[in-house]
Backbone as a ProteinNet text record, in pm:
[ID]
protein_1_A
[PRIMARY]
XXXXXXXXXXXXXXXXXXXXXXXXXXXXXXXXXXXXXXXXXXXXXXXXXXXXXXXXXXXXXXXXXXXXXXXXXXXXXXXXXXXXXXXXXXXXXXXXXXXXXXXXX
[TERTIARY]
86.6	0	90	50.8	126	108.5	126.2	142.1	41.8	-44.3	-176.1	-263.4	-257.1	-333.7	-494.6	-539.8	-704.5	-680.1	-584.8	-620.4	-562	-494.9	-484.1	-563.4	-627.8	-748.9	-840	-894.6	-977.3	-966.4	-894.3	-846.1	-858.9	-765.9	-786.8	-891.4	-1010.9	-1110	-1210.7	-1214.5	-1287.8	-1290.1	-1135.5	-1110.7	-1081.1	-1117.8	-1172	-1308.8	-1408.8	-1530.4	-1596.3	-1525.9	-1622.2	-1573.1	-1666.7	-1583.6	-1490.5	-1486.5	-1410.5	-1293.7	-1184.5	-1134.4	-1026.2	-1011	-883	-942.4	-1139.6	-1157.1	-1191.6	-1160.2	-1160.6	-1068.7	-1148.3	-1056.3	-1103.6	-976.6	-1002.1	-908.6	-967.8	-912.9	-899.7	-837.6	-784.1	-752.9	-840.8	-825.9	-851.4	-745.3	-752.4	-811.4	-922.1	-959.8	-980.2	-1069.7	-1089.1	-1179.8	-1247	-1348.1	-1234.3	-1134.7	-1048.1	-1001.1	-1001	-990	-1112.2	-1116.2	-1228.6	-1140.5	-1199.9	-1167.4	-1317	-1302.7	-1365.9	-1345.1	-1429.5	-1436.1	-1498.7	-1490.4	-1534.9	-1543.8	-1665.9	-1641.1	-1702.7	-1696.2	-1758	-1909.2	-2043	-2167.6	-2221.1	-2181.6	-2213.6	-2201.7	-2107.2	-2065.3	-2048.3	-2136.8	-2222.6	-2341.9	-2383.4	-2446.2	-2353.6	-2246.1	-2097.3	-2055.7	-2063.2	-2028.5	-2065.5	-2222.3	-2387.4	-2447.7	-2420	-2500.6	-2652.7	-2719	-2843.3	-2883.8	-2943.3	-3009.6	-2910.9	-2784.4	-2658.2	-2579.8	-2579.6	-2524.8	-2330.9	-2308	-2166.9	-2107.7	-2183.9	-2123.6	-2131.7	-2231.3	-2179.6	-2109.3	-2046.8	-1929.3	-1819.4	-1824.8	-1679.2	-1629.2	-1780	-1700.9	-1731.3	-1745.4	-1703.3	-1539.3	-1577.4	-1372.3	-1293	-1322.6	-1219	-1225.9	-1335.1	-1338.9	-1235	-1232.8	-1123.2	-1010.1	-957.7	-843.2	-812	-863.8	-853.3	-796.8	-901.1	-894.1	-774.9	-753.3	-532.8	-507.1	-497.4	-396.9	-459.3	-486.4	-515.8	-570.5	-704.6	-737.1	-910.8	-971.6	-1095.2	-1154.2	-1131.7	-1167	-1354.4	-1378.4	-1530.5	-1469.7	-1631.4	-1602.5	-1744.8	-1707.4	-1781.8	-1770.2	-1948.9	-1902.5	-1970.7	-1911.3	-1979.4	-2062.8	-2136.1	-2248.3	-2206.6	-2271.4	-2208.6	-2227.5	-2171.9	-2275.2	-2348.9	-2467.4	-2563.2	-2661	-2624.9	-2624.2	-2755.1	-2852.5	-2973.6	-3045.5	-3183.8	-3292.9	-3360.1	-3420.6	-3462.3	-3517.3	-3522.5	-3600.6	-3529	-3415.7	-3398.1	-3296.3	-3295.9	-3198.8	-3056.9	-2962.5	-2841.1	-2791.7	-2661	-2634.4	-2582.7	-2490.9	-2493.9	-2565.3	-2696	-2814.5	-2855.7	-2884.4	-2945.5	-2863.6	-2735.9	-2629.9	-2665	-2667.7	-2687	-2776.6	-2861.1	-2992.4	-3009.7	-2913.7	-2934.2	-2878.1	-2746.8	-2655.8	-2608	-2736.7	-2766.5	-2705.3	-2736.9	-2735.5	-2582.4	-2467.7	-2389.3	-2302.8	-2296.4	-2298.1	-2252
-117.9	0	122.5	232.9	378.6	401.8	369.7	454.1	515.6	547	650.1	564.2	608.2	584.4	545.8	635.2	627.2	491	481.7	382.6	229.5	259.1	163.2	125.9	164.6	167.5	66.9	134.4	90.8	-55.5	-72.6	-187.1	-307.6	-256.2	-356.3	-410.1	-307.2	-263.4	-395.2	-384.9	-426.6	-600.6	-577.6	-738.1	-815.6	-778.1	-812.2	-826	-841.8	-804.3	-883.3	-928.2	-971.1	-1092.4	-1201.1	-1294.8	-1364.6	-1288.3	-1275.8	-1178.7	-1124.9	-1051.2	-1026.4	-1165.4	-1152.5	-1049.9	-1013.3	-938.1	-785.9	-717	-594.8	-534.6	-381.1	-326.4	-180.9	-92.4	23.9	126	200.3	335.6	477.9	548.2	688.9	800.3	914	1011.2	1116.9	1263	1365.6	1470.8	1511.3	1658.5	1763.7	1861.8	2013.7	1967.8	1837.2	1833.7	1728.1	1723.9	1557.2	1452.8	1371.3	1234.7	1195.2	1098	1001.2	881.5	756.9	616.9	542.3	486.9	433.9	247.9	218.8	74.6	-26.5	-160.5	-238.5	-380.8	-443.2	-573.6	-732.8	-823.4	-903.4	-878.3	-902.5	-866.3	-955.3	-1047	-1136.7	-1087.9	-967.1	-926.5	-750.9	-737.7	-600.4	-565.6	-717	-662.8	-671.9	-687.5	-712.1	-590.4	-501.3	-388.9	-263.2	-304.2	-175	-184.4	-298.3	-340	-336.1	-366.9	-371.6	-135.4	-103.8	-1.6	92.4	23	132.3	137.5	85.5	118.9	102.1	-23.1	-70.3	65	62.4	187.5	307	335.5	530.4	496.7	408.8	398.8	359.4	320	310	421.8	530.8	647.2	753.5	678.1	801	794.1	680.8	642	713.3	671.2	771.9	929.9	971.5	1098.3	1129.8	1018.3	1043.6	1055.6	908.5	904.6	1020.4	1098.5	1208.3	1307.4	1336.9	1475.9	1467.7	1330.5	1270.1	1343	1329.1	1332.7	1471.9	1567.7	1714.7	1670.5	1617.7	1563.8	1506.4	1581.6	1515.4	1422.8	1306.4	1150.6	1139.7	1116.4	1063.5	904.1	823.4	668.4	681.9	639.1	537.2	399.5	352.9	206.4	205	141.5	97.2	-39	-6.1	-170.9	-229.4	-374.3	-457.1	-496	-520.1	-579.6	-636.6	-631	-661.9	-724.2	-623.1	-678.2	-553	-478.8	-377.5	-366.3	-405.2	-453.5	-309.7	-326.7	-177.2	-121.3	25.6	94.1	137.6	14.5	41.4	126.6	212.1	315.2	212.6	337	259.9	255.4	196.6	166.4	310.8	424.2	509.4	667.8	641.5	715.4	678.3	567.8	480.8	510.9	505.4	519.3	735.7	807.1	975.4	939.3	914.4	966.8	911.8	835.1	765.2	874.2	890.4	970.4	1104.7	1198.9	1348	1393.6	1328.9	1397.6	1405	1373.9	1394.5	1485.8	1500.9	1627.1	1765.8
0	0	0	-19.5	-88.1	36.5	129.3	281.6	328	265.1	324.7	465.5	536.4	672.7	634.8	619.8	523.4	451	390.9	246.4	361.2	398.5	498.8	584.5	624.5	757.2	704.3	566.8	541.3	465.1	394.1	363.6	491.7	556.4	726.5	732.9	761.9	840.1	733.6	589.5	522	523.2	496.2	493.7	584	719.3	829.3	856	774.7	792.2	688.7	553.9	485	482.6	393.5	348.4	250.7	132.1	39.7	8.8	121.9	138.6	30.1	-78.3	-145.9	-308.2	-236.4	-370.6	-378.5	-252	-171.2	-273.1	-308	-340.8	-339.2	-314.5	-274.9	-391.1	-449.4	-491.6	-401.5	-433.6	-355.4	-465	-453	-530.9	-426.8	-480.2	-415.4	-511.1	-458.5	-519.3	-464.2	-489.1	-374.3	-282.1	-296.4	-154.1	-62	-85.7	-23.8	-45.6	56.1	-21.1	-49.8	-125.9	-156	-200.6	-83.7	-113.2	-131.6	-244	-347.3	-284	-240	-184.2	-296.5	-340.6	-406.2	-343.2	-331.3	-241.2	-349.1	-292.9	-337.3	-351.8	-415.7	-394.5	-307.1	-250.4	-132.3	-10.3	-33.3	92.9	122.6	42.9	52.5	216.7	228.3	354.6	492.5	481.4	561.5	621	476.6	477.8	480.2	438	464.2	628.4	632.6	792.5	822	904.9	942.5	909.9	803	832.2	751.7	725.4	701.1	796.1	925.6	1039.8	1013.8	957	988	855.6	748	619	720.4	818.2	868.4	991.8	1030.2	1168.2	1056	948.4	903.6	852.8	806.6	794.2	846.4	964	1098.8	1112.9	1143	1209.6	1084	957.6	819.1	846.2	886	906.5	1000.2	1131.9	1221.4	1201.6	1146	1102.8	968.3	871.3	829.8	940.2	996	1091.5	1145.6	1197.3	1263.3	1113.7	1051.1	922.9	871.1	898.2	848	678.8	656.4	541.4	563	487.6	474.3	372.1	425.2	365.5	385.7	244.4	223	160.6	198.3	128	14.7	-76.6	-161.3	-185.3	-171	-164.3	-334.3	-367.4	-543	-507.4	-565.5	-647.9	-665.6	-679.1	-709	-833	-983.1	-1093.5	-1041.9	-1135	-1141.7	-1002.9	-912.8	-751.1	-716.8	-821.7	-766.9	-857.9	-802.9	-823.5	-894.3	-994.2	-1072.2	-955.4	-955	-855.9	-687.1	-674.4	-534.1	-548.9	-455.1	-414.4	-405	-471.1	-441.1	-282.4	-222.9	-130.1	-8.2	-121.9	-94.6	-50.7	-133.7	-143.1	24.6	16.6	162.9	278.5	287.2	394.3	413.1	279.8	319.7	398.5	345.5	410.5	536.8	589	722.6	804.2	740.8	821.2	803.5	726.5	749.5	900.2	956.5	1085.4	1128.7	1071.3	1068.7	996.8	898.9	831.1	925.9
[MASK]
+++++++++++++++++++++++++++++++++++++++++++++++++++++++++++++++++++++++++++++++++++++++++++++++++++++++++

C-alpha cells in the first residue's frame, strides 16, 4: 500500500469483515473536496459492509473521518455496487447510507 493511513485503515477494516477478502478493493483520489476512497467488495458481501439499516457503512465512515482529521485531510467513502447486484427501482447503497446519516454532516 502507498502509505496513506485512510487507504490503509480501510483496507484492514474491510477485509476483516467480509468474506471474500482476497476481492476488496479500494481506490484513492484527491480533489478540492479531499480524499475520496472508493471501496469495491464481493456482492455477497455487501451486507458485511452496509449493515443492518446502514449502520456498519456510517461507523466506518465516521472512524475515516477520524483518522482524516489525525492526518489534516478530509476523507469521504464510496461504496460501489455490485454488478448486477440492484434490483430496478432500489436506491443505491450510498443514497441509503446519506440519508441515514444526514445527521452527521
Amino acid at each position: 500500500m502507498g502509505g496513506f493511513k485512510d487507504q490503509e485503515f480501510l483496507e484492514y477494516l474491510a477485509k476483516s469483515i467480509v468474506d471474500h477478502p482476497e476481492t476488496v478493493e479500494i481506490n484513492r483520489v484527491i480533489d478540492e473536496m479531499g480524499v475520496l476512497l472508493t471501496l469495491k467488495v464481493h456482492k455477497d458481501d455487501m451486507g458485511q459492509v452496509v449493515g443492518r439499516k446502514g449502520a456498519t457503512a456510517k461507523a466506518i465512515r465516521s472512524l475515516l473521518r477520524i483518522v482524516g482529521l489525525k492526518n489534516n485531510a478530509r476523507v469521504n467513502l464510496k461504496i460501489l455496487e455490485p454488478e448486477g447486484g440492484m434490483p430496478q427501482g432500489a436506491s443505491s447503497v450510498d443514497q441509503t447510507v446519506a440519508e441515514l446519516s444526514k445527521d452527521l454532516s
